[in-house]
N, C-alpha and C positions, 0 to 999 in steps of 0.2 A: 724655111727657118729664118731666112735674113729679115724676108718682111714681117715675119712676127717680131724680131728684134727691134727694126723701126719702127712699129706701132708701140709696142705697150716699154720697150727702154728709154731709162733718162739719162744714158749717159751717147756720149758723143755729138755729133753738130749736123745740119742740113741745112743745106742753101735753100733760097726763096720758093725757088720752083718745087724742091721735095715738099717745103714745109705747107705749099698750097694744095697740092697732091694728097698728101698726107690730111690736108682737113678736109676736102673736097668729099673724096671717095664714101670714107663713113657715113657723111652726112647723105651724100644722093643714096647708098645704103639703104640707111637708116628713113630717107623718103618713099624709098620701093616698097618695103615692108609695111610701112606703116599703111601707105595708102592701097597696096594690091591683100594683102593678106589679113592684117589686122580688123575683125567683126566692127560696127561704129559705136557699140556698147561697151566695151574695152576699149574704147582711142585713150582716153586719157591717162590709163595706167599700163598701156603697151608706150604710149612717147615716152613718159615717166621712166621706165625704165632702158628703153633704147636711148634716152640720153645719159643717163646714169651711164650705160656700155660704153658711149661714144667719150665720153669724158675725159676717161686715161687716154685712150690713144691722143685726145686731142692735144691733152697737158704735156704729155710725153716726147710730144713734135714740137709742142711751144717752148718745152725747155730745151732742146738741140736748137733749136734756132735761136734761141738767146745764148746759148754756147758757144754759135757760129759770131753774135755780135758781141764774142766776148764779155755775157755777163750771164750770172748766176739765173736758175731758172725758177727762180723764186721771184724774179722780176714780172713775171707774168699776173704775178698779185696786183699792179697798178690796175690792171683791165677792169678789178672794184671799184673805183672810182670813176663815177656816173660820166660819161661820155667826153671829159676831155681825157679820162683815164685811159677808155674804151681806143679815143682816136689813137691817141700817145702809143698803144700796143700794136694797133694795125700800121701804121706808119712805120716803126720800128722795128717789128718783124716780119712785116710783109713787105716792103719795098726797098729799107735798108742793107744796102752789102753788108756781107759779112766780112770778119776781118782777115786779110792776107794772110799764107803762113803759120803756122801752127799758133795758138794761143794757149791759155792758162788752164782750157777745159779738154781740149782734144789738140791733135795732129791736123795735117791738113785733112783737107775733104776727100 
């Protein structure tokens, strides 16, 4: 039940390491299936839709780790913005500590 809580909830925070975990998994997932099971006449509306699935989980881990760096996880909207947006996101929630100490969105970790 806890890791269904980390996947698809948006509330609380995760450090670097969960929030790579966290994106890692789905995706190699979401590689197994597609390339071992999925017919090549269906590929393109079996990815269509395994991204769709992957999506929440994805968003749901990118808003705890911008919780973790103390800001809203609506900040994850910059990633729109064609590839200095893209960097600006990866930078910021994948390499940046989060902040010490309880913040404004959770408790500690």
């Amino acid at each position: 039940m806890r890791s269904l809580r980390f996947l698809f909830s948006f509330d609380g925070r995760v450090g670097r390491s969960a929030y790579w975990l966290g994106l890692l998994l789905p995706l190699m997932l979401m590689f197994i299936v597609v390339t071992a099971i999925v017919p090549p006449l269906a590929f393109n509306s079996a990815v269509l839709w395994l991204s769709l699935l992957a999506a929440w989980p994805a968003l749901a881990i990118g808003a705890k780790r911008c919780h973790d760096r103390d800001r809203s996880g609506w900040y994850q909207l910059v990633g729109l913005v064609p590839l200095v947006g893209q960097i600006l996101l990866l930078i910021e929630l994948g390499f940046r500590r989060g902040t010490d100490g309880p913040n404004r969105f959770a408790g500690e970790r």
